[in-house]
Structure formats: structure tokens, C-alpha cells
C-alpha atoms as an extended CHARMM CRD file, in Angstrom:
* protein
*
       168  EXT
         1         1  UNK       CA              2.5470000000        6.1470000000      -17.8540000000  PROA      1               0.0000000000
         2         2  UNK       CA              0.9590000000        2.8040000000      -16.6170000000  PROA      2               0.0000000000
         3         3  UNK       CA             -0.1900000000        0.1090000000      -19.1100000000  PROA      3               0.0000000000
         4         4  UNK       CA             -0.9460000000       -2.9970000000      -17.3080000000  PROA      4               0.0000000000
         5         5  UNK       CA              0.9140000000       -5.9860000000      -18.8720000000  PROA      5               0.0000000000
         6         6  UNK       CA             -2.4450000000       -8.4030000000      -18.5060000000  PROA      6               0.0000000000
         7         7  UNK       CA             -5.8790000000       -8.0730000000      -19.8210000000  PROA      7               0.0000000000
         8         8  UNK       CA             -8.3670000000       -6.9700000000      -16.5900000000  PROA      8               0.0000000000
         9         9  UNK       CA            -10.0910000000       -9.8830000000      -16.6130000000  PROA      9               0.0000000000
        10        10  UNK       CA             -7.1000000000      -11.9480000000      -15.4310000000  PROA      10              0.0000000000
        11        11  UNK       CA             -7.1710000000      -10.0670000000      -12.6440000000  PROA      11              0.0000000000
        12        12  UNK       CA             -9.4860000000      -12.2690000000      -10.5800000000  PROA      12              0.0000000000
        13        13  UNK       CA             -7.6840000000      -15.4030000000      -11.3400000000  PROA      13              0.0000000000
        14        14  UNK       CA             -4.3230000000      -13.7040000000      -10.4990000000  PROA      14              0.0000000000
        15        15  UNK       CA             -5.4360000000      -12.7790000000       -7.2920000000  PROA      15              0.0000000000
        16        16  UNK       CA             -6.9460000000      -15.5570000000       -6.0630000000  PROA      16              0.0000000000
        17        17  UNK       CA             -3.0000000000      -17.2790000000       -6.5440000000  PROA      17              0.0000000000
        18        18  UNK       CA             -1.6010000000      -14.9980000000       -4.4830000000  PROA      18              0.0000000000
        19        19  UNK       CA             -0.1020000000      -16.2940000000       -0.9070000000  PROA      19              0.0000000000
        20        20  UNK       CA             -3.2740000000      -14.5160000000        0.7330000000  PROA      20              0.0000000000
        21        21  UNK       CA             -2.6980000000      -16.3260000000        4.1350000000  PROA      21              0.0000000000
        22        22  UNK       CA             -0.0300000000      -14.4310000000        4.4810000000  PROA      22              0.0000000000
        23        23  UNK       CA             -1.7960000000      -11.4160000000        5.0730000000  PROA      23              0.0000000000
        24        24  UNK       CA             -4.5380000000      -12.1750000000        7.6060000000  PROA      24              0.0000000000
        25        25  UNK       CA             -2.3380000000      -10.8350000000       10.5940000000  PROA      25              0.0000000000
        26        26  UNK       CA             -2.0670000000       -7.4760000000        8.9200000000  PROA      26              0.0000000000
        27        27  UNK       CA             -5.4560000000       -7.5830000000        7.6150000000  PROA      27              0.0000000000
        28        28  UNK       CA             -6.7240000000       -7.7200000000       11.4930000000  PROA      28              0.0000000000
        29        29  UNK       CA             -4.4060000000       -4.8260000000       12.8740000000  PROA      29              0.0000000000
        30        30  UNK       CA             -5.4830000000       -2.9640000000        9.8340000000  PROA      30              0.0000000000
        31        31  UNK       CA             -9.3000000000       -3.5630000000       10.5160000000  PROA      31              0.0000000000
        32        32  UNK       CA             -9.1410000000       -2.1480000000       14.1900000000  PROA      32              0.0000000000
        33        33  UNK       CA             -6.7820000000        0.8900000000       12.8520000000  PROA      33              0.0000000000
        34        34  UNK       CA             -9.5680000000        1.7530000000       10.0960000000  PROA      34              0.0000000000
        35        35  UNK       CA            -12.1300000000        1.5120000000       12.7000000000  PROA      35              0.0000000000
        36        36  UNK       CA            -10.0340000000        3.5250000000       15.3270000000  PROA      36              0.0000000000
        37        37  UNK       CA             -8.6210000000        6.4010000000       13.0930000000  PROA      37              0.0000000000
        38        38  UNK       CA             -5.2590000000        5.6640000000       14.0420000000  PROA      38              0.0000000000
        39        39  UNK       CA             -2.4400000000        3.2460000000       14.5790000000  PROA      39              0.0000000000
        40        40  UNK       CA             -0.2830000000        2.3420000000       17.6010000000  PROA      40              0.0000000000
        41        41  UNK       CA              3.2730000000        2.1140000000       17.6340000000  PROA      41              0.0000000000
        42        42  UNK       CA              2.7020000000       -1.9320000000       17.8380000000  PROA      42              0.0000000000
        43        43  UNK       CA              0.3720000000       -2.0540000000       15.1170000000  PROA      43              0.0000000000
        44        44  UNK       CA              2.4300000000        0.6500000000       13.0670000000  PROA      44              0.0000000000
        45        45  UNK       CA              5.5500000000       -1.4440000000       13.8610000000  PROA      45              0.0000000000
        46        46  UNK       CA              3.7430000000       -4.6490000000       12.3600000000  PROA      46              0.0000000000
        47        47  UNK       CA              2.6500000000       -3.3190000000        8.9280000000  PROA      47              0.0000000000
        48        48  UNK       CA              6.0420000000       -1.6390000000        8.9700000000  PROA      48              0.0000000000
        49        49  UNK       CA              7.8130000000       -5.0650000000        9.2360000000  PROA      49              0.0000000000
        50        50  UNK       CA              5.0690000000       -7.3130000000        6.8130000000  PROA      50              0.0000000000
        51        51  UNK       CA              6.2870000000       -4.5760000000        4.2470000000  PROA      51              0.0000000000
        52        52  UNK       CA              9.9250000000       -3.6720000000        5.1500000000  PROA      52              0.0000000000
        53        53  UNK       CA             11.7470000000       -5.3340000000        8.2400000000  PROA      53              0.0000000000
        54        54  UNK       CA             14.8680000000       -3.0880000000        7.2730000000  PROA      54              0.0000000000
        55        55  UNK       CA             13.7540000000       -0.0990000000        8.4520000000  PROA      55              0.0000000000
        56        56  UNK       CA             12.3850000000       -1.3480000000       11.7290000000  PROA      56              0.0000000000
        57        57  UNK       CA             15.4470000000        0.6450000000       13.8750000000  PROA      57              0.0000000000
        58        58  UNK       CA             14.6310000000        3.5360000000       12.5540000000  PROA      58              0.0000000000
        59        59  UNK       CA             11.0790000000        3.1710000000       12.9600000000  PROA      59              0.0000000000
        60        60  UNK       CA             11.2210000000        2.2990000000       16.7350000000  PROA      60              0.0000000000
        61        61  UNK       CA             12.2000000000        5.7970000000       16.8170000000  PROA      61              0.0000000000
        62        62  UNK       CA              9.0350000000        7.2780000000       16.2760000000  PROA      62              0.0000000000
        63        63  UNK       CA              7.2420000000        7.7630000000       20.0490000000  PROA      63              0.0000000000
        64        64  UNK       CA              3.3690000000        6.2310000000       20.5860000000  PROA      64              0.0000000000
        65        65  UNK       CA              2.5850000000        9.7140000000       20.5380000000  PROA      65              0.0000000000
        66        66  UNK       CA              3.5880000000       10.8390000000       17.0880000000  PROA      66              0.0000000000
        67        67  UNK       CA              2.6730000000        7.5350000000       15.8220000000  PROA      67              0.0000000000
        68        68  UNK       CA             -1.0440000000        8.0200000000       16.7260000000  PROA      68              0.0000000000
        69        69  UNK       CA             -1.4080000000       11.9560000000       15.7860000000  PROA      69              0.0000000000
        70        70  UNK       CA              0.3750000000       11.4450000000       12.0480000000  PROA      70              0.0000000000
        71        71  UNK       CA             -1.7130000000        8.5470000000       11.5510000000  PROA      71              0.0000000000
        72        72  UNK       CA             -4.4800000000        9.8680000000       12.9680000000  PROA      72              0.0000000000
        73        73  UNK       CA             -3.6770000000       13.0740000000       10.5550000000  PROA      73              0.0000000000
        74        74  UNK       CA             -3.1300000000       11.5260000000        7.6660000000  PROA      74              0.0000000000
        75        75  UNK       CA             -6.4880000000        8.5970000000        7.7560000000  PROA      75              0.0000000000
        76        76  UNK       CA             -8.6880000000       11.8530000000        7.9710000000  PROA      76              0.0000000000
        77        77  UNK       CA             -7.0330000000       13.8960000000        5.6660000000  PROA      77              0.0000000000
        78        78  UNK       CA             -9.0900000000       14.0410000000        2.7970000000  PROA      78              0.0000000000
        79        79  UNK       CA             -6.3040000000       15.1380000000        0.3100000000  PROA      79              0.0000000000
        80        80  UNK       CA             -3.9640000000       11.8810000000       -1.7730000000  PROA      80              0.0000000000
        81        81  UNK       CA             -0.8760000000       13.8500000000       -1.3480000000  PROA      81              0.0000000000
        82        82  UNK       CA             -1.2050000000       15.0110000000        1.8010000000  PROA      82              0.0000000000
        83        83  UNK       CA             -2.3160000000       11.2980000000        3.6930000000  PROA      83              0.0000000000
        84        84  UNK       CA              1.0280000000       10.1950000000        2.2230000000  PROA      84              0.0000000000
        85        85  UNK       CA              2.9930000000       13.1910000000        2.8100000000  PROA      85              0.0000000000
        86        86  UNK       CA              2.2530000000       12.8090000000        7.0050000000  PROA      86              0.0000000000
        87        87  UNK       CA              3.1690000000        9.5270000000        7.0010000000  PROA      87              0.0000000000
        88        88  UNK       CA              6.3550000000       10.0820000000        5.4200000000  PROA      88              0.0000000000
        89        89  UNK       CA              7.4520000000       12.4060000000        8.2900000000  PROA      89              0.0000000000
        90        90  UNK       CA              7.7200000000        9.7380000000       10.2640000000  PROA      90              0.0000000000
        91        91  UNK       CA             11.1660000000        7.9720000000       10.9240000000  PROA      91              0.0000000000
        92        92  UNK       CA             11.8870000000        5.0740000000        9.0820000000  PROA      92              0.0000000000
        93        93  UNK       CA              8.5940000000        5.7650000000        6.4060000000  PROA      93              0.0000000000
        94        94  UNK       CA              9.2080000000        6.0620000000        2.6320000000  PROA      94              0.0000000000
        95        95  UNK       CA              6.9160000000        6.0610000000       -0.0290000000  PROA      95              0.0000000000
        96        96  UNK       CA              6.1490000000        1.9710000000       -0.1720000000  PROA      96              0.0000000000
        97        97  UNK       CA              5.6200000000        1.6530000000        3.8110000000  PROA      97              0.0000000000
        98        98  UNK       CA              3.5600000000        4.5720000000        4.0560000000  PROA      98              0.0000000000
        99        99  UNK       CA              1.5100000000        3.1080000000        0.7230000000  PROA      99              0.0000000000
       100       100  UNK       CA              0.8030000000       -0.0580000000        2.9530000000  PROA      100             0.0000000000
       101       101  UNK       CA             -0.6710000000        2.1740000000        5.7080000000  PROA      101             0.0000000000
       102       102  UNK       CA             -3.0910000000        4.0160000000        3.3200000000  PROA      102             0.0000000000
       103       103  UNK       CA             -3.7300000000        0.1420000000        1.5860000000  PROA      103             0.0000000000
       104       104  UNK       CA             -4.7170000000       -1.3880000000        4.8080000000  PROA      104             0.0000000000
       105       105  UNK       CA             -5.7830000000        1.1540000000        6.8170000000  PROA      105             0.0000000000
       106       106  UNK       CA             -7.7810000000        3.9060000000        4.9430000000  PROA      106             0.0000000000
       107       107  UNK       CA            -11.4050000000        3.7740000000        4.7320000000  PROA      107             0.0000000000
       108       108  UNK       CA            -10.2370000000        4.6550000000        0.7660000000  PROA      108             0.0000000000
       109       109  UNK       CA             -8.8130000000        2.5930000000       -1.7340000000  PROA      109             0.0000000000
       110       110  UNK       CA             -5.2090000000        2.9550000000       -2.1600000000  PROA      110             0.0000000000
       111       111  UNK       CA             -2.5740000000        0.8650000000       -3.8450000000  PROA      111             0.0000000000
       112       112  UNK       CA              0.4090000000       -0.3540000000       -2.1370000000  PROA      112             0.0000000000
       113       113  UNK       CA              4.0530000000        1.0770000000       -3.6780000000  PROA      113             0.0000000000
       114       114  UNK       CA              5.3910000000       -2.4880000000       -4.5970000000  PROA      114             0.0000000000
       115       115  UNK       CA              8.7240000000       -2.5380000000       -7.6030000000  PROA      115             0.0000000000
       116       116  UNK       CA              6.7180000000       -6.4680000000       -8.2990000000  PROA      116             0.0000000000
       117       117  UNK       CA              3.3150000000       -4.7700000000       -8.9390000000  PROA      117             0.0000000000
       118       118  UNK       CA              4.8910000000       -1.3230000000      -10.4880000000  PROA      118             0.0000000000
       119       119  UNK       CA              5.9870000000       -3.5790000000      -13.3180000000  PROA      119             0.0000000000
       120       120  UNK       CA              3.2190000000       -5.3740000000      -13.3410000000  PROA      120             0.0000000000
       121       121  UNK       CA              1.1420000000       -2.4810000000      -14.4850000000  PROA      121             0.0000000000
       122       122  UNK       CA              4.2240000000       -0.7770000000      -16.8730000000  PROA      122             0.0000000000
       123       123  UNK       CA              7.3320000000        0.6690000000      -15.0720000000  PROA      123             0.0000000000
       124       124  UNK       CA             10.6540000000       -0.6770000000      -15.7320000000  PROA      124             0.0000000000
       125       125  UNK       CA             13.1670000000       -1.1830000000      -12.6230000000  PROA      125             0.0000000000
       126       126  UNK       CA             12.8610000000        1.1620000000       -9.8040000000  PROA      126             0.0000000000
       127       127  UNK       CA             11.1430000000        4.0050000000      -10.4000000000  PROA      127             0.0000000000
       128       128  UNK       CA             11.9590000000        7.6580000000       -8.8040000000  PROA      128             0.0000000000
       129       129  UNK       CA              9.1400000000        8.0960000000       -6.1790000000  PROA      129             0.0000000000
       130       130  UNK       CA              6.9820000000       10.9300000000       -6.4020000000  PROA      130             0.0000000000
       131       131  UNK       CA              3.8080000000       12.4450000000       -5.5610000000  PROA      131             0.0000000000
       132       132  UNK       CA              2.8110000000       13.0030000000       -9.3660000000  PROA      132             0.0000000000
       133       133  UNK       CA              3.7600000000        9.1040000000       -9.9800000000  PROA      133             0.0000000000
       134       134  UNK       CA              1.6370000000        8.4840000000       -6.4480000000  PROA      134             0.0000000000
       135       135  UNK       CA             -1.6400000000       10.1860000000       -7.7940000000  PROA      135             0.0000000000
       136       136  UNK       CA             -0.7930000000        8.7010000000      -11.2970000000  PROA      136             0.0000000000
       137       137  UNK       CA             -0.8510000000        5.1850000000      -10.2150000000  PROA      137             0.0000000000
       138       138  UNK       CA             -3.4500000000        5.5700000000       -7.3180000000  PROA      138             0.0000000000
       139       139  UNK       CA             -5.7750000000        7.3110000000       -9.9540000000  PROA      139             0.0000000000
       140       140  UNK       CA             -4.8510000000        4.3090000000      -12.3710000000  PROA      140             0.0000000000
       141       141  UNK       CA             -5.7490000000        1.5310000000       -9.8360000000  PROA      141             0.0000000000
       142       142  UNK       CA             -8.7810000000        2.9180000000       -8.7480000000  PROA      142             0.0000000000
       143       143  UNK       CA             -9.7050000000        2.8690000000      -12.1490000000  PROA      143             0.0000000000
       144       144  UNK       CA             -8.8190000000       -0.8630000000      -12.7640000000  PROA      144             0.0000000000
       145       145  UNK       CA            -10.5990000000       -1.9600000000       -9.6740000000  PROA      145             0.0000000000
       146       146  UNK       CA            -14.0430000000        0.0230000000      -10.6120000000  PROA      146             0.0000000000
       147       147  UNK       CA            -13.7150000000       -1.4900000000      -14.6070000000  PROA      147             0.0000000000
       148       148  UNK       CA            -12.8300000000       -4.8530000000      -13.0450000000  PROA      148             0.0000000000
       149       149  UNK       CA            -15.5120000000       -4.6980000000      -10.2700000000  PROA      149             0.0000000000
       150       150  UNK       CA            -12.5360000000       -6.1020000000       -7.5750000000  PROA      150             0.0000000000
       151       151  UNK       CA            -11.3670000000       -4.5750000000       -4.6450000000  PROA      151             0.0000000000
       152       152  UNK       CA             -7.7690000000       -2.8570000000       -4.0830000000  PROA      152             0.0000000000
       153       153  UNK       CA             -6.5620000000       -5.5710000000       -2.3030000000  PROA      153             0.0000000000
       154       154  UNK       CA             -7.2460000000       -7.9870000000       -5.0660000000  PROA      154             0.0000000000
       155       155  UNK       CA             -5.4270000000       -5.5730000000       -7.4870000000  PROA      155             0.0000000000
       156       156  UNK       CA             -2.9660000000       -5.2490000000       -5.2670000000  PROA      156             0.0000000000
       157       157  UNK       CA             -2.6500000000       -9.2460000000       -4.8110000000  PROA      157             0.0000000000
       158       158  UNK       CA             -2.8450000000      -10.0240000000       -9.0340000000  PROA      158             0.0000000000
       159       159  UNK       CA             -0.0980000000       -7.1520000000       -9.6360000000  PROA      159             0.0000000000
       160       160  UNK       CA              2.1100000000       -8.5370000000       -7.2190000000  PROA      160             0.0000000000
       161       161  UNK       CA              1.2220000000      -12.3310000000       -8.6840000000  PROA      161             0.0000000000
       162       162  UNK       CA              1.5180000000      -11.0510000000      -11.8640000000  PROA      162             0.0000000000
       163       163  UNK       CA              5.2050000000       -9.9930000000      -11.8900000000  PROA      163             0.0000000000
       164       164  UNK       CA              6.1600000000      -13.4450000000       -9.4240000000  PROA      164             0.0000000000
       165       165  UNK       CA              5.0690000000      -15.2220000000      -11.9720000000  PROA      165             0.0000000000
       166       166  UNK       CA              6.3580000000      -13.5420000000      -15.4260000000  PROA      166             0.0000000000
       167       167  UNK       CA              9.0150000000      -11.2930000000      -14.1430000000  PROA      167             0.0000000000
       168       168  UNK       CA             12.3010000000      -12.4310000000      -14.6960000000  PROA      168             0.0000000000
């Protein structure tokens, strides 16, 4: 299903283009949450907004108390599906915003759910989320990060460059 659009070794150079100022308030709420277990509803509300400011009403929702437990849950779950599939029961959490948890916040690598790096690595338009696409494309990133000796973020980063760049 995936077939990234660039040869791997452009993946570096992509990377290091992307806006990555941008993400050094994130990357600080997400390095306490990693070494916590869990989010707040601030720091939950934060990552929420860097990736989707829409859905911020509905994710004010959510009390401090199921904020912490589901992310608590779903950073020491051990299983792909399930990590996303507790974060999704929370208000105002689809697939992408729940990716961006995982991304910055699990100890494991995870891609974020991004349409701009989706067709960077194959998919046309907006794809139908799902957890067989979800293992599919974490399974496929994980791979291009150990071939490519990067980290996730960096994949993340060139994907996301990739399509700002070429996409039309």
C-alpha cells in the first residue's frame, strides 16, 4: 500500500528543511509526558491544538481525570491498536490527533496521521482511517527509519516537507 515517492536517502536533507522551530513547545510537553506516563488536560490540550485547533471545544470536554487514565492507558499499553484505540475514546480525538500523542509522547516510535505525509509515502487524497491502514503505515515507517538510520520525527518532518514542497 505505501511506496514512498523519494529515494530514503533524501530523507535527511528533507528533514532538516522542515520548519522544526515550530515544534520545540510540543517537543517539551511531550518530553515530561513520556517521562510521566501520562498527559494533563493542559498538555493534552496543547498537542491537541499544534495538530488540530478545530476540535479544541470538543476536547475541553474531556475532565483531567479521564485525560490522565486514557493516556496513562494507552502509553503503557503494549499493543499498536489498542494505544490508539484509548485515545480515540476521548472527546474531540480522531485518528491524526491521537497519532500525534503516540508520535510525541510514546517511549515507541510512531508516525503521526498527516494527509501531507500520507501522500508523501503513496496515498492519494484522504484516505479512510483504519486500524489495518494504522499498523500498515506504522509498520512501514518504522521500517524506513531503521533502513535510513533516522529517527520518527525526522521521517515524520521529510514526509511532511516532502509533499509542501512537490504536492500540488
Amino acid at each position: 500500500m505505501f511506496r514512498l515517492r523519494f529515494a530514503p536517502s533524501q530523507l535527511k536533507a528533507l528533514a532538516a528543511r522542515f520548519p522544526a522551530l515550530a515544534d520545540d513547545p510540543v517537543l517539551a510537553i511531550a518530553g515530561r509526558a513520556r517521562a510521566r506516563g501520562y498527559l494533563t488536560k493542559r498538555e493534552f490540550m496543547a498537542l491537541g491544538d499544534w495538530k488540530t485547533p478545530r476540535s479544541r471545544p470538543r476536547r475541553a470536554g474531556n475532565t483531567a481525570a479521564v485525560v490522565h487514565e486514557a493516556t496513562r492507558l494507552a502509553l503503557g499499553a503494549t499493543s499498536v491498536e489498542l494505544k490508539i484505540g484509548i485515545l480515540r475514546t476521548l472527546e474531540g480525538v480522531e485518528w491524526p490527533t491521537a497519532s500525534v500523542i503516540l508520535h510525541l509522547c510514546d517511549r515507541a516510535p510512531f508516525p503521526i496521521l498527516d494527509v501531507r505525509a500520507l501522500w508523501s509515502a503513496g496515498l492519494h487524497g484522504t484516505p479512510r482511517y483504519t486500524t489495518a491502514l494504522w499498523v500498515e503505515y506504522v509498520t512501514f515507517t518504522r521500517g524506513l527509519a531503521r533502513r535510513a538510520r533516522v529517527s520518527m520525527r525526522d521521517v515524520d518532518r521529510a514526509l511532511w516537507q516532502y509533499s509542501k514542497e512537490n504536492q500540488r
